[in-house]
N, C-alpha and C positions, 0 to 999 in steps of 0.2 A: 541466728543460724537456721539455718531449710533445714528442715526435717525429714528425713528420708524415710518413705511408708513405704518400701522394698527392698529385699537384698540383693535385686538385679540390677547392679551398675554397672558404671566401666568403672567405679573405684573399686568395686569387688571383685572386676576380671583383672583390672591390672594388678592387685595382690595377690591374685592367685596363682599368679606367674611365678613368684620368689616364694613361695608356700612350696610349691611342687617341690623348686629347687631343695628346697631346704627338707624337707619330707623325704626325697629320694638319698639326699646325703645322708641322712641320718640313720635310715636303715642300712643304707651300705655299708656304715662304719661300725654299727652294731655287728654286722657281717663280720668286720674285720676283726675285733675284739674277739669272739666266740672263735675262731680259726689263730688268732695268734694263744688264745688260753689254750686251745688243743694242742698247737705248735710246742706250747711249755711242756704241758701236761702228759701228751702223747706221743711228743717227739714227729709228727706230722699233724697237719691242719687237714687233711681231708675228711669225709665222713666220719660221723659220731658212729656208722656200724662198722667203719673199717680201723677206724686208727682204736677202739676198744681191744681189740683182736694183737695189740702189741702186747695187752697183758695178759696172762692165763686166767683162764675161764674163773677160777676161782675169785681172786679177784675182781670181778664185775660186780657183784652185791656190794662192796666196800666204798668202791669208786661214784656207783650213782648213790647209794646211800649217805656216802659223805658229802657227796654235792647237795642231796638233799639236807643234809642237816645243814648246811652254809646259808644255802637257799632261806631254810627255815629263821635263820635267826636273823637273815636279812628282811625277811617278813616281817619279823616279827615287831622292828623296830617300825616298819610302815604303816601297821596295823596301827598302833602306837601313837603315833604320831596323828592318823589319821582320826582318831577318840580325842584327842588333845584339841586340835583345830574343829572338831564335828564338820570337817569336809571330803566327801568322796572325791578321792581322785581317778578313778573310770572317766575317761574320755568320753564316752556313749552319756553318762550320769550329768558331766558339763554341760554337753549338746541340748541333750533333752530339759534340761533346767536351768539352759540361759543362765549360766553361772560366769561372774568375773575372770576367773582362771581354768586354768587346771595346776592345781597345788606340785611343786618342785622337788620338796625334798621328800614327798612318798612314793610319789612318783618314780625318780632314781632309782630309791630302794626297789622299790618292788622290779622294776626294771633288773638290778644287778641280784635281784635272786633271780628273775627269771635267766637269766642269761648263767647264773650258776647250777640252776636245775636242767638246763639246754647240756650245756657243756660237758656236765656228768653222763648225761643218756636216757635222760627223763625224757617219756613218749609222752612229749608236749613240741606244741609248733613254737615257731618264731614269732610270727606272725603280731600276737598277743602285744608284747613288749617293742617290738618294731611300731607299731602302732599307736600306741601311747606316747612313746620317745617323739615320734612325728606332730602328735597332736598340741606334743606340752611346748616343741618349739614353735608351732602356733600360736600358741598362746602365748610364750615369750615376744611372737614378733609382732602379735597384738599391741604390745604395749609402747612402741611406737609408729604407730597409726597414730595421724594427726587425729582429732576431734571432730572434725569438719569432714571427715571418711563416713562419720556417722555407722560406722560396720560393728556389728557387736562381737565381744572374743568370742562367743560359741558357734561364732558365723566363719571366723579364722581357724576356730581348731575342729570343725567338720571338715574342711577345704584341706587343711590338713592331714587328717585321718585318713581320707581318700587316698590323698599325696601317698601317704605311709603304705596303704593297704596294693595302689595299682603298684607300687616299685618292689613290692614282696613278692606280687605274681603277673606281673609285668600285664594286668586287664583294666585299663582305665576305669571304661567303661563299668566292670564289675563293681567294682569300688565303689564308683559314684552311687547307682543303686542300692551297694549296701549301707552304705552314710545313710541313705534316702529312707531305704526301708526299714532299718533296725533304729537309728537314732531319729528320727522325724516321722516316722512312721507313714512317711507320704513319699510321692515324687512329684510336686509341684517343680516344675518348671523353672521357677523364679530361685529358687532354692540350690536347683541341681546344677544349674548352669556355669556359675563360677567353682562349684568342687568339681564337675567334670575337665574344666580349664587343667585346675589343678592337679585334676588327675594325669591328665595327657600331659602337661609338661612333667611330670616326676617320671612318665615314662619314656617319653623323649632325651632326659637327664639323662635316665640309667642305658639308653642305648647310643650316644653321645661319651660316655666312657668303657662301651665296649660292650655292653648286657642287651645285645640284638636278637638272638635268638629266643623260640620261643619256650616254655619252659618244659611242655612234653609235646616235642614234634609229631605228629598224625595227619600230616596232609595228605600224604600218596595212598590215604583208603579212603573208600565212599562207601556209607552206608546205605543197602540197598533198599529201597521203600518197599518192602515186598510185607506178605502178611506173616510169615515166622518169624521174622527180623521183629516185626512190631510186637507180637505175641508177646516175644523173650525179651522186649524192653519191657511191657507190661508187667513181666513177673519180677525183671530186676526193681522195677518201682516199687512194686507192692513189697519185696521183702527189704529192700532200703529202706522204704518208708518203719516195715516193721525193727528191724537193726536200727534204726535210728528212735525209733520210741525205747527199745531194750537198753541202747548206749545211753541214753539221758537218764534212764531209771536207775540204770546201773551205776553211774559216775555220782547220782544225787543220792544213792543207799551208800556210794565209799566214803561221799563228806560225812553223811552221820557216824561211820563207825568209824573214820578217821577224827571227825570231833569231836569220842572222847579219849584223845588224847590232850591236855590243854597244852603243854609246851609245842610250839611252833616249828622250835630244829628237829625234835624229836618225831614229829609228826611226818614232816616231811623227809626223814631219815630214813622211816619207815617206809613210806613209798618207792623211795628212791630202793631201797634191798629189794624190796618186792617185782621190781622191773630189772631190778640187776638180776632175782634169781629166773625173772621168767627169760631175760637174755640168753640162758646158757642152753634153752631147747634152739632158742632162735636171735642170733645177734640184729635182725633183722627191725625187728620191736626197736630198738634203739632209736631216741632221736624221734623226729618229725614224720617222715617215711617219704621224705622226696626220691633221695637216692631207692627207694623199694618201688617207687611208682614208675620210674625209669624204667626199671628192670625188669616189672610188670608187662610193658609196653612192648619188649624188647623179645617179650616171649622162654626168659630165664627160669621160669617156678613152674612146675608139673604141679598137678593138681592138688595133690596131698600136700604141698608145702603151701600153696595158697589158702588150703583152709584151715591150715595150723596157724599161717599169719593173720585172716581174718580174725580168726579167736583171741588169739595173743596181745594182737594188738588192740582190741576194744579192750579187754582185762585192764594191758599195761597203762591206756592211756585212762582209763576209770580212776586209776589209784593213782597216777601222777596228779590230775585234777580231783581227784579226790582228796590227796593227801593237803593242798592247797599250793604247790608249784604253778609259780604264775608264768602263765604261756599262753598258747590260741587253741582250739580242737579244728582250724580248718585245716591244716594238712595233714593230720591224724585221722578227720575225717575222710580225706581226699583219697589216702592210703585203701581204709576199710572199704570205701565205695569201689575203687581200684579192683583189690583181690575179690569183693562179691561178685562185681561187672565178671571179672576174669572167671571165675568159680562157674558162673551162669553163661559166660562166651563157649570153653573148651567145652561142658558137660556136652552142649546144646552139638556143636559140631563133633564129638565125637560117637554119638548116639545118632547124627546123620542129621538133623533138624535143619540145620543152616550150613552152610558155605563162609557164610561170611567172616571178616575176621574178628577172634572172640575180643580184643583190644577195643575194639568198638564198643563193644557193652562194658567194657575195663575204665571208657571214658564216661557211659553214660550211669553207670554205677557210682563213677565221681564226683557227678553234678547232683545224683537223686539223693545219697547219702549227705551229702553238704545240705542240701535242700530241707532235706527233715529235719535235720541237726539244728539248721539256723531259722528256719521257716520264711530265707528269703526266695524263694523260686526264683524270680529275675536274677537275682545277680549269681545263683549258681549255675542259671544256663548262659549266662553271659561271659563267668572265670571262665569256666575252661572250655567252652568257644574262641575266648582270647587264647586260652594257653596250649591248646592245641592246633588252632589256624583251621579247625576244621569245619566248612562253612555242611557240610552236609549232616551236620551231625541237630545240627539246629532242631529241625521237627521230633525226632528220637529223645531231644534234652528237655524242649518242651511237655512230651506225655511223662517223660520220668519224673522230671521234677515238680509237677501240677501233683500228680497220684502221688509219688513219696510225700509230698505234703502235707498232704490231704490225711493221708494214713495214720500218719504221725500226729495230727492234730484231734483226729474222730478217735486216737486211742488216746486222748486227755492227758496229752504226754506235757512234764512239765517242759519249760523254756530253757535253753540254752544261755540265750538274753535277756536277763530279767524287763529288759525294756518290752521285748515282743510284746510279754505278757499284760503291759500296762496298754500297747495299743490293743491289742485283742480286744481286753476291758470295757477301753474307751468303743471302741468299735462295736461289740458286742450289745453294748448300752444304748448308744445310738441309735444302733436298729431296734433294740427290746424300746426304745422311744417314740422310733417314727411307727411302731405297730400298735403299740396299745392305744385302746381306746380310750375317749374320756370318760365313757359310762364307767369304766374302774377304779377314776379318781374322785367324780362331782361330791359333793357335800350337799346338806339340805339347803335354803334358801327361804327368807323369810318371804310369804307370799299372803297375797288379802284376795280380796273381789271387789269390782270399782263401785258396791254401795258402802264398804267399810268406810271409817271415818277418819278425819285426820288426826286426830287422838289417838285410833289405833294404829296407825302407821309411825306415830313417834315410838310408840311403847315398842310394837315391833321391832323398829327400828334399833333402839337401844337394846332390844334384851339381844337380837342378831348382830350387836355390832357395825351395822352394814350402812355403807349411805343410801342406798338403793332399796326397795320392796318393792319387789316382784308380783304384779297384776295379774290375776286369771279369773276367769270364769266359771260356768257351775261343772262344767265338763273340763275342766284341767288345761285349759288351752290361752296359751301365752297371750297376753294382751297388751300390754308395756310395762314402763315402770312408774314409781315415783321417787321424784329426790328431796331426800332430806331436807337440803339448805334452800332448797324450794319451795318446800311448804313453810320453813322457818320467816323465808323472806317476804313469802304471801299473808302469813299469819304477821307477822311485824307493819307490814302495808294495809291490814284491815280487811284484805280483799275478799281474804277467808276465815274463817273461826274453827276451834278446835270439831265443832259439829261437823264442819262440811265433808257430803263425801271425796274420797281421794280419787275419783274419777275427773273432779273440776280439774286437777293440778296431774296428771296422770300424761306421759311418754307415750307417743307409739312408736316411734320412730326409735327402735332402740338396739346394738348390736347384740347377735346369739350364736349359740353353737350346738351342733345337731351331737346326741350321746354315740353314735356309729361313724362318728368322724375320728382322726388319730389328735394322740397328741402333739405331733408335729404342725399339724391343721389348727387347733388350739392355741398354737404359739404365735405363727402368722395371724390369729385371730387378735390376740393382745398384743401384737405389733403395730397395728393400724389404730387404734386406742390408747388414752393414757388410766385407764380402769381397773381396779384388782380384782375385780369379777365380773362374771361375765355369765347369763343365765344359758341352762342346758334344756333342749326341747328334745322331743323322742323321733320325729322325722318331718320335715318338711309340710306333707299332708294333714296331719293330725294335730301337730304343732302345740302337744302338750308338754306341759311346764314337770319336769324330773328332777330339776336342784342348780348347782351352781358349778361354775370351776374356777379355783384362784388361780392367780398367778403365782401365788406362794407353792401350791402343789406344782407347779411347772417344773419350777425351778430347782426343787425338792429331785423333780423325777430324772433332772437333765444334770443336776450339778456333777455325777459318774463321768462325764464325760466333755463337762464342759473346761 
């Protein structure tokens, strides 16, 4: 069988074709299940902030607290399961570690708590559980792929995930980049090509039964290039950037104190009261906050109700994900970015600043907040570019989402992804690789003078371990080497005796590496070579002899990130 050294084929574009399909079906059906539970439950299927509002305010802590406890004990069996088998089943954890599957029956579960913690009013997205569901039928339709496709399942259920993620918020394009950036930590080309297929047909799917429209219309305004406009993007950046370092800090202090709780229902019982009781200032919290970002758009919330939702809604969605209700924080975040942008559009225009419309900052508050939160910049200027159709909003989304990132990263905020943090790592290592020098790793090096004798060059030899001894002069300057098996073989042929100097049998012609060169320079150096060492001189000019560098310290320094 040929072995395929890429994952850019047409056998990877023509599967990518029924991945979409299958990706877009599957979130919509999710769709459907969560609106026929409401239909039971609440006697209508629309919004989890409107169809709550059939019951009296009192009971709202009961209803999400009960969901959450459901929730919880549907965890708890995933959790469970997932210690039993020692496999994650995160989609993102498949991808990144080329793993066989993505596991089935944890998967489920954790699916039918999230979609129990949804239901209830828990300020968690969809998204989460739409995603997974998409990824794991990847992975099922992996398993019949002939052999001869040569296509790995973590290469089907990224194409996947895409599928799942563009049919949630109808952005191909986004998707794909977020595959790219969170789970591959790259956008290689070769890579992105058949999930972006995948992504466009799962959005082509969902607008082929009717899902055309885009998900928050903003075409008929233009963002004016001017320099107040740019200013007040600037400040929404920096303080999204900051709100999104506080939302991560916040949400990772509610796991610890929701961790010690150790039952599972109970935990997320507790969450779920906590968002029930913050509901009754504001039904709004409820849910994802699509239906709130609409209304945002629409110009519905005076000021004081938008910064009551900004608050409320970091709070409630800290302690849903905190409590461990499994769901997404992109349209949680989407909200928050939402009501800041809006907070910082009306402030600016009614203090006289700008003209322009504050929905405009409503949107780019939603891209810079998503942007911190996930630390993907691309793909949050790309969603909701897609999702609002608005081509002018482009350079605006660029400054916000580069600075909220940035922000959010210079205040050492943890990750949202645990994956991020692994390419950070890697990344991070890389460079602390290609900068340092070798003068910070060399070792000593056994070295003579070419009147030394070949008796001492064995001794030397043996006590450094080394095949090589390094030649120099009475001023320190590199002269060649001698080899070992070289004087063994000259000494065995008579040609020499243990007296003779090691100058007779002595290298000039020998490779080195200068101590103010990188270790990166050091590695090309023992790529051209099959030698474990290699001697270190102090500059070109002077060309004295400083020590050694193995290849074993190379390896040592690069293994972070290799």
């Amino acid at each position: 069988m040929k072995i395929q050294h890429s994952s850019l084929s047409w056998n990877g574009l023509l599967l990518a074709i029924p991945v979409g399909i299958a990706g877009a079906s599957v979130t919509l059906g999710f769709r459907l299940v969560i609106a026929l539970f409401n239909l039971i439950v609440f006697g209508q299927s629309d919004d989890i902030t409107q169809a709550m509002q059939v019951w009296p305010w009192y009971c709202w802590p009961v209803i999400v607290g009960g969901g959450g406890a459901v929730a919880g004990v549907l965890l708890h069996y995933a959790v469970k399961l997932e210690k039993q088998t020692a496999i994650k089943s995160d989609y993102l954890d498949v991808i990144n570690a080329r793993l066989n599957a993505v596991p089935t029956g944890a998967s489920l579960l954790r699916a039918c708590s999230s979609m129990m913690s949804i239901s209830s009013g828990a300020s968690i997205g969809k998204e989460g559980p739409m995603v997974q569901l998409a990824a794991l039928c990847g992975s099922w339709l992996a398993r019949f792929v002939p052999k001869r496709f040569a296509l790995a399942n973590s290469d089907m259920v990224a194409m996947a995930a895409a599928a799942g993620l563009a049919s949630v918020y109808h952005a191909p394009l986004a998707a794909t980049l977020f595959v790219a950036e969170i789970a591959f930590g790259i956008s290689a080309l070769q890579r992105t090509i058949p999930i972006m297929l995948s992504a466009v047909t799962a959005v082509l799917t969902m607008w082929l039964l009717g899902f055309r429209s885009p998900l928050y219309p903003l075409m008929d305004i233009q963002f004016p290039i001017q320099v107040i406009p740019l200013l007040i993007t600037i400040l929404v950046a920096v303080l999204s950037g900051l709100i999104g370092f506080g939302f991560i800090s916040l949400t990772q202090k509610s796991r610890q104190l929701f961790g010690r709780i150790s039952s599972l229902p109970i935990r997320l019982a507790c969450g779920g009261a906590i968002v029930g009781a913050l509901a009754i200032l504001s039904p709004a919290i409820l849910g994802n906050g699509y239906e709130v970002i609409v209304n945002v758009f629409a110009g519905h919330y005076l000021l004081p109700m938008l910064l009551a939702l900004l608050a409320l809604k970091i709070i409630a969605t800290s302690c849903s994900v905190g409590s461990g209700a499994v769901g997404g924080m992109f349209t949680p975040a989407l909200m928050v970015g939402a009501t800041l942008g809006g907070i910082c559009g009306v402030m600016s225009q009614q203090v006289g600043l700008t003209q322009a419309s504050p929905w405009l900052f409503a949107a780019i508050g939603m891209a810079a907040v998503l942007a911190a939160l996930s630390q993907a910049p691309l793909m949050a200027i790309l969603m909701v570019m897609e999702m609002t159709l608005n081509s002018s909003l482009l350079f605006p989304l660029m400054i916000a989402c580069v600075i909220a990132t940035m922000v959010t990263y210079r205040c050492h905020s943890p990750t949202t992804y645990p994956l991020i943090g692994t390419h950070f790592s890697r990344a991070n290592a890389k460079f602390t690789f290609d900068q340092t020098r070798i003068s910070d790793v060399i070792i000593p090096g056994a070295c003579l003078s070419p009147q030394d004798s070949v008796q001492q060059a064995l001794s030397a030899s043996g006590h450094k371990r080394e095949r090589y001894v390094y030649i120099i002069d009475a001023e320190q300057r590199f002269l060649g080497v001698v080899s070992i098996h070289k004087i063994v073989e000259k000494v065995l042929a008579e040609e020499i005796n243990l007296d003779s100097p090691i100058e007779t049998v002595m290298e000039r012609d020998f490779p080195y590496v200068y101590e103010d060169q990188t270790l990166k320079q050091g590695w090309e150096a023992f790529s051209r070579v099959t030698l474990e060492r290699l001697p270190v001189l102090n500059n070109p000019q002077q060309r004295h002899f400083v020590g050694a560098l193995t290849k074993t310290s190379l390896i040592q320094q690069a293994e972070s990130f290799l």
